[in-house]
Structures are given as C-alpha cells and as structure tokens.
Predicted model as a PDB file, atoms N, CA, C, CB and O in Angstrom, pLDDT in the B-factor column:
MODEL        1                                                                  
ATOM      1  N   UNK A   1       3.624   8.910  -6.320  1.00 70.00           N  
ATOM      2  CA  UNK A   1       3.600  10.347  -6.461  1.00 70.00           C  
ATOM      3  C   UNK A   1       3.080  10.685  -7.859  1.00 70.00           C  
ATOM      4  CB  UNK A   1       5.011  10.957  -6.215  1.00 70.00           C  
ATOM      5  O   UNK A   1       3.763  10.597  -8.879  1.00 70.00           O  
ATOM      6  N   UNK A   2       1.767  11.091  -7.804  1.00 77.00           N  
ATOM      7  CA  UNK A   2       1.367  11.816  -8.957  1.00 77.00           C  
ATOM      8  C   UNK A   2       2.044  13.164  -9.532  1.00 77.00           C  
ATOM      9  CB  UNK A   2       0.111  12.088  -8.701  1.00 77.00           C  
ATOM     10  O   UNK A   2       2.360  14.195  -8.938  1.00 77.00           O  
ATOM     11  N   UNK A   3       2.165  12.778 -10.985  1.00 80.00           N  
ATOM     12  CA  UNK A   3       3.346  13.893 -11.805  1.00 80.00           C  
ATOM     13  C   UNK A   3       1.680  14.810 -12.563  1.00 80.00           C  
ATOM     14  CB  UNK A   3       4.972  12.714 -13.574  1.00 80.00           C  
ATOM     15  O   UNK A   3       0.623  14.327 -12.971  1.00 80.00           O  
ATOM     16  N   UNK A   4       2.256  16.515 -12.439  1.00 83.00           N  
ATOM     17  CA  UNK A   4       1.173  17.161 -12.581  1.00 83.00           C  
ATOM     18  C   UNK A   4       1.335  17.632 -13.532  1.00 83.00           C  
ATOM     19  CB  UNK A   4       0.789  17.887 -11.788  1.00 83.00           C  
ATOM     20  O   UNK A   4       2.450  18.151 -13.565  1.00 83.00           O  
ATOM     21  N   UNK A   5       0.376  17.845 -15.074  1.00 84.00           N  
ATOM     22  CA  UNK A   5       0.408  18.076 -16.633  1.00 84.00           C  
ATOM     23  C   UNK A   5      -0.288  19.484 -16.621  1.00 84.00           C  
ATOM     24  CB  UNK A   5      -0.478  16.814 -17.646  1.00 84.00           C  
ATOM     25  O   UNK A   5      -1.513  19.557 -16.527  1.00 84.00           O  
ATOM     26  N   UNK A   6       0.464  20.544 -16.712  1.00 83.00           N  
ATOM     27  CA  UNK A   6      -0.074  21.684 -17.054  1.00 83.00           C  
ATOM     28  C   UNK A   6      -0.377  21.701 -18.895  1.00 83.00           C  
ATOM     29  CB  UNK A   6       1.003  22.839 -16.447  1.00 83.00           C  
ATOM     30  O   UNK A   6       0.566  21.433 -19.640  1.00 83.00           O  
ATOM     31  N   UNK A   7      -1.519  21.981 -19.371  1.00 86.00           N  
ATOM     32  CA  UNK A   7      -1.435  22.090 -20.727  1.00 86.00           C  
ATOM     33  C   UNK A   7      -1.723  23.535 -20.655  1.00 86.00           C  
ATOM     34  CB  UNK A   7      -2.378  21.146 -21.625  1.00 86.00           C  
ATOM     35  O   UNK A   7      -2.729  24.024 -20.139  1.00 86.00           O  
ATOM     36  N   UNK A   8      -0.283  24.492 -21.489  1.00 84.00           N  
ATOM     37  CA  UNK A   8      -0.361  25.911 -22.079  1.00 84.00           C  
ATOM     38  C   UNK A   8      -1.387  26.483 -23.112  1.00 84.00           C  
ATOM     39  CB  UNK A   8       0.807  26.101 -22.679  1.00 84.00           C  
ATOM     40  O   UNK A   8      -1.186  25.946 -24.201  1.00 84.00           O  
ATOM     41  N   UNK A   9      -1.993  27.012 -23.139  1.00 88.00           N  
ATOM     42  CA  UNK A   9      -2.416  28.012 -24.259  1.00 88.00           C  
ATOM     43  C   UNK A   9      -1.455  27.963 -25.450  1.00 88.00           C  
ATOM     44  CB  UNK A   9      -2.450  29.528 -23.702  1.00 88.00           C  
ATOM     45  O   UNK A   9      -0.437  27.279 -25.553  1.00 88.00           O  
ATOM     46  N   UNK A  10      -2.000  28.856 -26.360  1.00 82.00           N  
ATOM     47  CA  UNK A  10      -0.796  29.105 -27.583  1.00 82.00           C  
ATOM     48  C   UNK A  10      -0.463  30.370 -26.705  1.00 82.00           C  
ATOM     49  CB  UNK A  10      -1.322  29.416 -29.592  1.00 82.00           C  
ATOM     50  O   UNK A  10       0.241  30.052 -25.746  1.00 82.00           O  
ATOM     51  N   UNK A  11      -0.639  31.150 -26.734  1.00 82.00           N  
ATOM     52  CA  UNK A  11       0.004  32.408 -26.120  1.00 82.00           C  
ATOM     53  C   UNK A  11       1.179  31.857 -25.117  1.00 82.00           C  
ATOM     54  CB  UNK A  11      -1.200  33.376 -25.245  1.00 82.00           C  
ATOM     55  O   UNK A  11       2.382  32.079 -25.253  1.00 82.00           O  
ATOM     56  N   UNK A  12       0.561  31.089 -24.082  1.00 90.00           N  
ATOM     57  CA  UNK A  12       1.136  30.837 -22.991  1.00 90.00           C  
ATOM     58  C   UNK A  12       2.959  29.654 -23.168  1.00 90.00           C  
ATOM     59  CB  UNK A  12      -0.301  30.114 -22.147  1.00 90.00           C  
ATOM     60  O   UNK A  12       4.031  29.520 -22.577  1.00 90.00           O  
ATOM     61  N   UNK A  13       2.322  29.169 -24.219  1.00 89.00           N  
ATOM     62  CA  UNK A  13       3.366  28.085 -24.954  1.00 89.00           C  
ATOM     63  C   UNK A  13       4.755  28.974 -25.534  1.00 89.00           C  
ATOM     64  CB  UNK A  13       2.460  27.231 -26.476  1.00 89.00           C  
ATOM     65  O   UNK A  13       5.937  28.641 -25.446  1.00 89.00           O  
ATOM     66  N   UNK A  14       4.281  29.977 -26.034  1.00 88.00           N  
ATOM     67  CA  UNK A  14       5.337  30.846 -26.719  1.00 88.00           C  
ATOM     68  C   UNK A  14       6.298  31.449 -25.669  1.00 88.00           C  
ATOM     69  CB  UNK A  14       4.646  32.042 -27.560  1.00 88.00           C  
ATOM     70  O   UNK A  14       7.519  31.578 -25.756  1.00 88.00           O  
ATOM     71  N   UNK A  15       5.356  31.835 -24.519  1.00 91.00           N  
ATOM     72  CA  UNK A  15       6.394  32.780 -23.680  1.00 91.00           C  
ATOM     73  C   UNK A  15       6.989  31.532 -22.504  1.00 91.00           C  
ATOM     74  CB  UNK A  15       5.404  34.412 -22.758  1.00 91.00           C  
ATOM     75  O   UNK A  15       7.860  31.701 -21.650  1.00 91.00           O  
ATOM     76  N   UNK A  16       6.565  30.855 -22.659  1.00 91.00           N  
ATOM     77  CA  UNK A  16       8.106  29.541 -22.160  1.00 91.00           C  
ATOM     78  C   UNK A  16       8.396  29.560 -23.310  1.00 91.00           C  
ATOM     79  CB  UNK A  16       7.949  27.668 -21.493  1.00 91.00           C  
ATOM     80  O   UNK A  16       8.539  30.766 -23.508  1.00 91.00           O  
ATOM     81  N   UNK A  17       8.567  29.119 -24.131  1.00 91.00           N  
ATOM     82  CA  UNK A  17       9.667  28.418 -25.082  1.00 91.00           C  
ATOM     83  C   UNK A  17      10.474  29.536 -24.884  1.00 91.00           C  
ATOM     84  CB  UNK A  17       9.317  27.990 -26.775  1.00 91.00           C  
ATOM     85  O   UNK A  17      11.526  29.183 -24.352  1.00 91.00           O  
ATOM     86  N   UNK A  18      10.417  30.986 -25.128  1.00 94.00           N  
ATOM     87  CA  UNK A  18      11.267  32.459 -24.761  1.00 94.00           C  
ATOM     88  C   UNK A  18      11.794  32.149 -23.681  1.00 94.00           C  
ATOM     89  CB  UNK A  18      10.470  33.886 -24.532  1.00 94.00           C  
ATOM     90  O   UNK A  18      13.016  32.100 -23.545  1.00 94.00           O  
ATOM     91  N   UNK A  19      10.862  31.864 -22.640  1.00 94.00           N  
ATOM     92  CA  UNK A  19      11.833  32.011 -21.124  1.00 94.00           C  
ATOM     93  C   UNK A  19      12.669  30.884 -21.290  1.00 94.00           C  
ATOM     94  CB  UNK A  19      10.950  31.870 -19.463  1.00 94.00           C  
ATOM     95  O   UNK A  19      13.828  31.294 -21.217  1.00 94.00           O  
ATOM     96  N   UNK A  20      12.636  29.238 -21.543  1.00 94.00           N  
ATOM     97  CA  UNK A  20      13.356  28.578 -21.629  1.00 94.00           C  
ATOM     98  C   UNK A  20      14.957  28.988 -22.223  1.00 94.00           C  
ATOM     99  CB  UNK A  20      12.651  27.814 -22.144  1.00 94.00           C  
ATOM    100  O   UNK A  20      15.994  28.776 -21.595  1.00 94.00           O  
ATOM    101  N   UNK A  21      14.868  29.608 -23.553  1.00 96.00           N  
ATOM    102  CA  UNK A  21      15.565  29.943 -24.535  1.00 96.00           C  
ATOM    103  C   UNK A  21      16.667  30.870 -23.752  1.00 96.00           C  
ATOM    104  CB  UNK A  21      14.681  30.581 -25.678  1.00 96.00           C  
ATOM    105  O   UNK A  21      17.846  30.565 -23.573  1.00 96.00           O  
ATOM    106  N   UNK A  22      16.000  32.100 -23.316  1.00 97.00           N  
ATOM    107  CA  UNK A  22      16.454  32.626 -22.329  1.00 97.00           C  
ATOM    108  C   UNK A  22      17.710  32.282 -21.104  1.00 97.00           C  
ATOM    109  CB  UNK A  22      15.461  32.712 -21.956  1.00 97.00           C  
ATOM    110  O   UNK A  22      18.866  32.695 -21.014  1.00 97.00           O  
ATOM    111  N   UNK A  23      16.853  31.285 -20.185  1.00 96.00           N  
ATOM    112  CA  UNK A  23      17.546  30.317 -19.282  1.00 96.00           C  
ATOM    113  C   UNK A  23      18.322  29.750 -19.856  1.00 96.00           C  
ATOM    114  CB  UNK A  23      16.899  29.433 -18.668  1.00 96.00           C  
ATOM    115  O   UNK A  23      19.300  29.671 -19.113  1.00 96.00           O  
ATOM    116  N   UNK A  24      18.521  29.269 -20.776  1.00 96.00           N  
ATOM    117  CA  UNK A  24      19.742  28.392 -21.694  1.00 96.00           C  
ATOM    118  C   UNK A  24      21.228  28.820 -21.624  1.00 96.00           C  
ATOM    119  CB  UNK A  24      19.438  28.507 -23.317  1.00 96.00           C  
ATOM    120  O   UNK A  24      21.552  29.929 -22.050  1.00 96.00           O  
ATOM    121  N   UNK A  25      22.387  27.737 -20.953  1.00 96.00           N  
ATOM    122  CA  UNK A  25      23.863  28.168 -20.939  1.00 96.00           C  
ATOM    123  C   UNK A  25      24.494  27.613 -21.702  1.00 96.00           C  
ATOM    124  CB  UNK A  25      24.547  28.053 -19.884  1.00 96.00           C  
ATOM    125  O   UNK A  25      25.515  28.069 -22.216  1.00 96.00           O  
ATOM    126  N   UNK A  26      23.809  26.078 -22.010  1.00 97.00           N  
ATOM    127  CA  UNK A  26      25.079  25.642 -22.682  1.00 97.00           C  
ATOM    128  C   UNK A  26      24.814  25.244 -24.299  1.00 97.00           C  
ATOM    129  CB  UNK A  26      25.688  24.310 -21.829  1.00 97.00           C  
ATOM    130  O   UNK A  26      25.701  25.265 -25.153  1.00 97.00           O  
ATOM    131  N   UNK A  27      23.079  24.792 -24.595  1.00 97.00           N  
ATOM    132  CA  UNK A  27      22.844  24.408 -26.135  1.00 97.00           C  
ATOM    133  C   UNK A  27      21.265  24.536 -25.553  1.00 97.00           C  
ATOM    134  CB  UNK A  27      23.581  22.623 -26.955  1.00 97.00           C  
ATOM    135  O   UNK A  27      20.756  24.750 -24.453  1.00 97.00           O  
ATOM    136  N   UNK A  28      20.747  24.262 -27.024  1.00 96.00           N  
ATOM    137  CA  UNK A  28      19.246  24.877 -27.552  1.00 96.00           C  
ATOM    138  C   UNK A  28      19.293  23.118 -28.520  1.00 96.00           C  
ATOM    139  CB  UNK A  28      19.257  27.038 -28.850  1.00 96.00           C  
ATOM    140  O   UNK A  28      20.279  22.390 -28.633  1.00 96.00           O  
ATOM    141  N   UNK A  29      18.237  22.935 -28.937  1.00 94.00           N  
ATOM    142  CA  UNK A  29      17.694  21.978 -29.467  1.00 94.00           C  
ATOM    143  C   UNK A  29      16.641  22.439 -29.737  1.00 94.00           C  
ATOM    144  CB  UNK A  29      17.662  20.945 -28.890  1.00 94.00           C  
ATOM    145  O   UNK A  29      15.934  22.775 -28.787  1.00 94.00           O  
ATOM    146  N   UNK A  30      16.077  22.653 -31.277  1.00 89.00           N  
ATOM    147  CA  UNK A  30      14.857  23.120 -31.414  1.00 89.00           C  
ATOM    148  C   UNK A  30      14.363  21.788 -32.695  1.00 89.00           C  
ATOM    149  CB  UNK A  30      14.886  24.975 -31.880  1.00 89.00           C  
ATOM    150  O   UNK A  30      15.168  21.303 -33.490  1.00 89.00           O  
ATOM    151  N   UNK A  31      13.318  21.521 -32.637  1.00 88.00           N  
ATOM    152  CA  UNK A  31      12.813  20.209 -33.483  1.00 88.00           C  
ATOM    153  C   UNK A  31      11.335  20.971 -34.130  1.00 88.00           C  
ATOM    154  CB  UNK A  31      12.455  18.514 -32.260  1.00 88.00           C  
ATOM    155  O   UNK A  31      10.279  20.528 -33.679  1.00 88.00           O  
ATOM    156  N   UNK A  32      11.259  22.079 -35.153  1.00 82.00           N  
ATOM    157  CA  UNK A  32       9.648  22.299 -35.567  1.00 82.00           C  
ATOM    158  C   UNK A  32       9.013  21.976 -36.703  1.00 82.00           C  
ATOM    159  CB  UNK A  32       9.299  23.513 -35.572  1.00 82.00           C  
ATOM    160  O   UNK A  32       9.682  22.197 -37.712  1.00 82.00           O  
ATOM    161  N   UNK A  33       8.090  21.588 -36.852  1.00 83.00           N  
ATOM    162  CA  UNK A  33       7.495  21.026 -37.765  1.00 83.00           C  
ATOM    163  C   UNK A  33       7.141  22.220 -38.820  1.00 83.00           C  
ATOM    164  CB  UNK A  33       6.367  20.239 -37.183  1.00 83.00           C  
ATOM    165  O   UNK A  33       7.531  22.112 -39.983  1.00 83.00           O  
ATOM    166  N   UNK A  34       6.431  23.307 -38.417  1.00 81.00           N  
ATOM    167  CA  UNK A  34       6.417  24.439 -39.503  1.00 81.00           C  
ATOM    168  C   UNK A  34       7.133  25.769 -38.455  1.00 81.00           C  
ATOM    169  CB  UNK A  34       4.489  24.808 -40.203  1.00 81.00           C  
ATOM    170  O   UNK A  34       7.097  26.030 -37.253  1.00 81.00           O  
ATOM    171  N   UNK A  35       7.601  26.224 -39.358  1.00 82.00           N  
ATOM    172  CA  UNK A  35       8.916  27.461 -38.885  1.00 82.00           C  
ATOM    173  C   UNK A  35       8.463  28.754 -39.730  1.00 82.00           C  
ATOM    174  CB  UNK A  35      10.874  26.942 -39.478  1.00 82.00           C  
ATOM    175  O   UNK A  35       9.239  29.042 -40.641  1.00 82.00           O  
ATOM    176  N   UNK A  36       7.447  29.499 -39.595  1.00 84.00           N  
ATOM    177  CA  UNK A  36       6.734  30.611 -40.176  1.00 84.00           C  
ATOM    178  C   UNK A  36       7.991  31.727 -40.264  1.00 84.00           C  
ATOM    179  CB  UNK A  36       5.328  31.100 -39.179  1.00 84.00           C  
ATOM    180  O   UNK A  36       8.782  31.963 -39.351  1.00 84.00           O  
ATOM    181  N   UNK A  37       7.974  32.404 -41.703  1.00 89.00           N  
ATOM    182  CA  UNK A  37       8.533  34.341 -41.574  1.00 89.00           C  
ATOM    183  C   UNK A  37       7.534  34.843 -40.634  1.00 89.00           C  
ATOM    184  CB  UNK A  37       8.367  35.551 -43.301  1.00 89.00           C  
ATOM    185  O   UNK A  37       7.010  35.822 -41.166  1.00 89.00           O  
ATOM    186  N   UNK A  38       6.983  34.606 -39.378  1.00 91.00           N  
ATOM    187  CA  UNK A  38       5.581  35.675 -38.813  1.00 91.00           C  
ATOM    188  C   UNK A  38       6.301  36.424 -37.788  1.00 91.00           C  
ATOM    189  CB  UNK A  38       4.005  34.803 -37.985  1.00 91.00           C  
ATOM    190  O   UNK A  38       7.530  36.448 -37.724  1.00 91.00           O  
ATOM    191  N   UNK A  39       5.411  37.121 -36.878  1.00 91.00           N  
ATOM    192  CA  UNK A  39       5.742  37.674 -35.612  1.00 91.00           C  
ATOM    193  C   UNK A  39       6.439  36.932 -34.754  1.00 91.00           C  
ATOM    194  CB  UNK A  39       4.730  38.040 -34.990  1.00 91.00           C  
ATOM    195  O   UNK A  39       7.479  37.312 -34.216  1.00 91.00           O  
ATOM    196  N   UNK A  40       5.717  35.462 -34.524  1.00 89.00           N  
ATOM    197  CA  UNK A  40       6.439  34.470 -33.477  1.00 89.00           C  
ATOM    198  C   UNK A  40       7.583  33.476 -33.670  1.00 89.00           C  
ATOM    199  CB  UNK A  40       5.513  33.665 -33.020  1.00 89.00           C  
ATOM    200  O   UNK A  40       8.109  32.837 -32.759  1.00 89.00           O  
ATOM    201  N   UNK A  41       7.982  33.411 -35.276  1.00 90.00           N  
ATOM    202  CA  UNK A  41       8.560  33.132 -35.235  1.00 90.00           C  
ATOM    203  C   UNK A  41      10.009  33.574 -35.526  1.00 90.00           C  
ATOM    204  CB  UNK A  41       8.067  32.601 -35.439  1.00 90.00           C  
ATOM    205  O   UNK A  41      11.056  32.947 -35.361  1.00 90.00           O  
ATOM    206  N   UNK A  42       9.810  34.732 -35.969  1.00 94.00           N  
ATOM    207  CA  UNK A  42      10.743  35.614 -35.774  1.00 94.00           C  
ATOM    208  C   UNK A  42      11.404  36.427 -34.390  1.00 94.00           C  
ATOM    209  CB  UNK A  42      10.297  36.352 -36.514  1.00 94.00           C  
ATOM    210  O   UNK A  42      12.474  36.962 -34.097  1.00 94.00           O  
ATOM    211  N   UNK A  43      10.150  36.184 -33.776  1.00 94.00           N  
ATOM    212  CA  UNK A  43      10.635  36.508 -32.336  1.00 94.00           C  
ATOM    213  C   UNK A  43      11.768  35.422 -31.592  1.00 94.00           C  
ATOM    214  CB  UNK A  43       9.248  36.539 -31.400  1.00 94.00           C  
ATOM    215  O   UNK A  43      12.870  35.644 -31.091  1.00 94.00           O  
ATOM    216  N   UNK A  44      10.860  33.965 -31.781  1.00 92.00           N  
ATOM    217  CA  UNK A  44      11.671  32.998 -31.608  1.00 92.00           C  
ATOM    218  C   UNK A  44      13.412  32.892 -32.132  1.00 92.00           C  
ATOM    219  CB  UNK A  44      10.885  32.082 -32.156  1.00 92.00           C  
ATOM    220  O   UNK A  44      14.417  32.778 -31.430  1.00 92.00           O  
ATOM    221  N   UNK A  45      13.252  32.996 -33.912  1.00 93.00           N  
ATOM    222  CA  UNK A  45      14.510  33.104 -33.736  1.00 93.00           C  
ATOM    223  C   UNK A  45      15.844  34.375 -33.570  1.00 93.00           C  
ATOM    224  CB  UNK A  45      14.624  32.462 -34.574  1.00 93.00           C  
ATOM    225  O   UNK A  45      17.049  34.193 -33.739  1.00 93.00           O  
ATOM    226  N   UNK A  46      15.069  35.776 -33.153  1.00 96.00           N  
ATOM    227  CA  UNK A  46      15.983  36.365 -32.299  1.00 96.00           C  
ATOM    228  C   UNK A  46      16.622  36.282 -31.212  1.00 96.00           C  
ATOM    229  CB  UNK A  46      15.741  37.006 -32.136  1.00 96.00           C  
ATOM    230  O   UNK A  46      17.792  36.546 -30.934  1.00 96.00           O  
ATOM    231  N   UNK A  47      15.618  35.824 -30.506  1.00 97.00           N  
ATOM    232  CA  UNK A  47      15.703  34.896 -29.270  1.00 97.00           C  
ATOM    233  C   UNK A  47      17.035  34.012 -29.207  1.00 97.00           C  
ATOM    234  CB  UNK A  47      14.428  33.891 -29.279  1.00 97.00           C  
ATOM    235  O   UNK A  47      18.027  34.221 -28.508  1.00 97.00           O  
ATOM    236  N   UNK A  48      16.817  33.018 -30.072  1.00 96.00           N  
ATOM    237  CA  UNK A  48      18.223  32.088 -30.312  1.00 96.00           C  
ATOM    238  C   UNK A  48      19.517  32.971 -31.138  1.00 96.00           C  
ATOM    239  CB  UNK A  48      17.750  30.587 -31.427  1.00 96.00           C  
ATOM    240  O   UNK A  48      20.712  32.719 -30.979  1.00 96.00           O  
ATOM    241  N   UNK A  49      19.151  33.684 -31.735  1.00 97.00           N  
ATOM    242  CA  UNK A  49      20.618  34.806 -32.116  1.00 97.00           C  
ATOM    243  C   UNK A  49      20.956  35.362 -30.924  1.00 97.00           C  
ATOM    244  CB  UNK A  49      20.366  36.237 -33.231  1.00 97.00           C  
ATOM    245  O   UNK A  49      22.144  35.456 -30.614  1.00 97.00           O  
ATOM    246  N   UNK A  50      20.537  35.548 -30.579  1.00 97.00           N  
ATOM    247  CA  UNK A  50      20.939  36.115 -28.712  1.00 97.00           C  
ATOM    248  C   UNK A  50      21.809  34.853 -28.377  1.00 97.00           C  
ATOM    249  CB  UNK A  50      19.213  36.250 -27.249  1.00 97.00           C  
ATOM    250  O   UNK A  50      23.033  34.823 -28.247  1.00 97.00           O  
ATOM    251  N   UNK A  51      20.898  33.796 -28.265  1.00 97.00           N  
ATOM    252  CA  UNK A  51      21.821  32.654 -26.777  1.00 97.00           C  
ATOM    253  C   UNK A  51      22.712  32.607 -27.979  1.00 97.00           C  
ATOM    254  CB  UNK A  51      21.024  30.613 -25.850  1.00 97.00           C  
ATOM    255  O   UNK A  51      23.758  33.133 -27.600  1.00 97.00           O  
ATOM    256  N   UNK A  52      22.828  32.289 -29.098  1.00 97.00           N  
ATOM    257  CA  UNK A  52      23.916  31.967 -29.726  1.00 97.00           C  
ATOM    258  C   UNK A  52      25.204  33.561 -29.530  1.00 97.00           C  
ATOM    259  CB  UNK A  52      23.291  31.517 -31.441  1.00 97.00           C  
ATOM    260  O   UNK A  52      26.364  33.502 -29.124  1.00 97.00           O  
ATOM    261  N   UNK A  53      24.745  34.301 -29.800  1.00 97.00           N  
ATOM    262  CA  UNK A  53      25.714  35.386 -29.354  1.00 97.00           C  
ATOM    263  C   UNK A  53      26.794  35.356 -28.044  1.00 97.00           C  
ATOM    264  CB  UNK A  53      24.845  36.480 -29.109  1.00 97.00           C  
ATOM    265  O   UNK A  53      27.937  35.757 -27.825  1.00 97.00           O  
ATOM    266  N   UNK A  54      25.499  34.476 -27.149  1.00 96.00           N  
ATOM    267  CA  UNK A  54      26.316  34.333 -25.471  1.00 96.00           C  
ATOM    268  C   UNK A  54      26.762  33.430 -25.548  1.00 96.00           C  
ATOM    269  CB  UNK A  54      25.649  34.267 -24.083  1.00 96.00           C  
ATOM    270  O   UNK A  54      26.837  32.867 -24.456  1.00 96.00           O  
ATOM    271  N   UNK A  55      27.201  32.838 -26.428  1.00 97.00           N  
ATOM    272  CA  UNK A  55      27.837  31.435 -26.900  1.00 97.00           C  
ATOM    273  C   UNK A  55      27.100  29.800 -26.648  1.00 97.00           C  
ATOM    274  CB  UNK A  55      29.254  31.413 -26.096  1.00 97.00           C  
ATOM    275  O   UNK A  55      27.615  28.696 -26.823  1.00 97.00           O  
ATOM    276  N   UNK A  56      25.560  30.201 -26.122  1.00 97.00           N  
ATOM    277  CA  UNK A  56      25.168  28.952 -26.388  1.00 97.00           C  
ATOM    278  C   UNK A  56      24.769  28.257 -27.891  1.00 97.00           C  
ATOM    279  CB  UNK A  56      24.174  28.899 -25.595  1.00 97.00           C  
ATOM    280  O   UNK A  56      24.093  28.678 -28.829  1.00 97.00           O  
ATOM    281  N   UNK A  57      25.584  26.873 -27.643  1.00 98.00           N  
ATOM    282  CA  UNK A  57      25.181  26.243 -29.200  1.00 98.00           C  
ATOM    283  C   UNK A  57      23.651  26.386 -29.430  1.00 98.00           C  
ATOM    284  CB  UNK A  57      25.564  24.474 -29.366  1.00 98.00           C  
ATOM    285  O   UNK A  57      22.919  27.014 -28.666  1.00 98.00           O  
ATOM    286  N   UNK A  58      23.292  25.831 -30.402  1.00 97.00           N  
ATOM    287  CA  UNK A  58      21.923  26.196 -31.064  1.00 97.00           C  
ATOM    288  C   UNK A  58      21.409  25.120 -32.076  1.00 97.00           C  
ATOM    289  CB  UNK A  58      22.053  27.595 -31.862  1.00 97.00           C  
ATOM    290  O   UNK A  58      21.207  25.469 -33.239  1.00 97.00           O  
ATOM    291  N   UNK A  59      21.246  24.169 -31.792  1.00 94.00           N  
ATOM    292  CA  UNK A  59      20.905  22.951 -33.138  1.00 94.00           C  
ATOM    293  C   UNK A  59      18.993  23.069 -33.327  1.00 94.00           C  
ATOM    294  CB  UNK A  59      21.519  20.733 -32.419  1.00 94.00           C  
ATOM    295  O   UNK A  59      18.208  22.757 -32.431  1.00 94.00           O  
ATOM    296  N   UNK A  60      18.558  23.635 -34.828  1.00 91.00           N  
ATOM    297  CA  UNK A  60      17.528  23.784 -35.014  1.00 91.00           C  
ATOM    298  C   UNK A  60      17.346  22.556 -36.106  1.00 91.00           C  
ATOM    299  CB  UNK A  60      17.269  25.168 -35.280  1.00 91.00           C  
ATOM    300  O   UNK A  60      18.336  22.364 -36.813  1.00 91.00           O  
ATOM    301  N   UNK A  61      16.280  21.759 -36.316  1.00 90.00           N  
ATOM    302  CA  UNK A  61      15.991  20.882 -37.238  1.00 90.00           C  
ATOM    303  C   UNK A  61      14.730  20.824 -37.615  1.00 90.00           C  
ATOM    304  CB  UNK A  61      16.347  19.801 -36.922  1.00 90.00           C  
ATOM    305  O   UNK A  61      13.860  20.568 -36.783  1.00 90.00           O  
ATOM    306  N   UNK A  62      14.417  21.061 -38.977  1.00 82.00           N  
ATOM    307  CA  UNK A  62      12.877  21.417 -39.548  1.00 82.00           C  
ATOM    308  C   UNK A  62      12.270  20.719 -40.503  1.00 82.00           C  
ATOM    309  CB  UNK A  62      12.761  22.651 -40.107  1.00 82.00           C  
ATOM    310  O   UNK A  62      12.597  20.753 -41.689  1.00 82.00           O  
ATOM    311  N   UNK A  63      10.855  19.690 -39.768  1.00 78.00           N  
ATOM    312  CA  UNK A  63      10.520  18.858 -40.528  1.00 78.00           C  
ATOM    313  C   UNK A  63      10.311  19.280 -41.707  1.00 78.00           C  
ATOM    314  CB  UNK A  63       9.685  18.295 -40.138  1.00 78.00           C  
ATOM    315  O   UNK A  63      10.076  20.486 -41.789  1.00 78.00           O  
ATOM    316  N   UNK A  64      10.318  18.463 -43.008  1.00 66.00           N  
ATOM    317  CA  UNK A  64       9.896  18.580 -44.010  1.00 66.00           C  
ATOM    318  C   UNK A  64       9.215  18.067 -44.638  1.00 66.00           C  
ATOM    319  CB  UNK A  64      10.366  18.681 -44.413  1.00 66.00           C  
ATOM    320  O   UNK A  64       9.580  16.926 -44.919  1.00 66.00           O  
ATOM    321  N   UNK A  65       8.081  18.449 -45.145  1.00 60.00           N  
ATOM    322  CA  UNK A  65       6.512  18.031 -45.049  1.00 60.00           C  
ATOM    323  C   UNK A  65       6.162  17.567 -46.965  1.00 60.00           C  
ATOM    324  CB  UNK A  65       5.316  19.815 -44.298  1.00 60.00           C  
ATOM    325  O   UNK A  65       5.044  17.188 -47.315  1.00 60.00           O  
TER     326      UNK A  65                                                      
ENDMDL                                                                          
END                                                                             
C-alpha cells in the first residue's frame, strides 16, 4: 500500500498547523527553528494561549542558532 505525500504551500502549511492546534485535547508539542514577533507567528501563538486556556498542555522548544 502506497502512503500518499501531500507537500503544503507556505500559506497552506500555516492553516494546518492552526487547524491541528485547534483539534488538540490533551498537549501541543511545538519544535521551531525561528519563532518571528510577525503576523504568523503571533497568530500561531494565540492559537496555543487558547488550547492552553482549554487546558491543553503546551510544550514549545526553540532552536538556537
């Protein structure tokens, strides 16, 4: 059984990682290499102030370059 590789856009990449984030009940795991003050990534981490609000845990870890 062939396993099928969708590759996202950047646009398209952002709004899963949201919907994922979203879907999330019990923890978040986030691993990013650069973590911008911008639009997206601020969106991102409202996003996780939310699941963390609904009480999902939240472990973020940010390479350092």
């Amino acid at each position: 059984m062939a396993t099928k590789i969708k590759l996202l856009s950047e646009k398209e990449i952002y709004k899963e990682i949201i919907k994922q984030i979203r879907k999330s009940e019990k923890s978040i795991e986030i691993n990013m290499f650069v973590w911008r003050d911008d639009r997206i990534g601020n969106r991102i981490l409202k996003e996780l102030f939310n699941a963390a609000r609904k009480g999902v845990k939240v472990f973020i870890s940010k390479d350092k370059y």
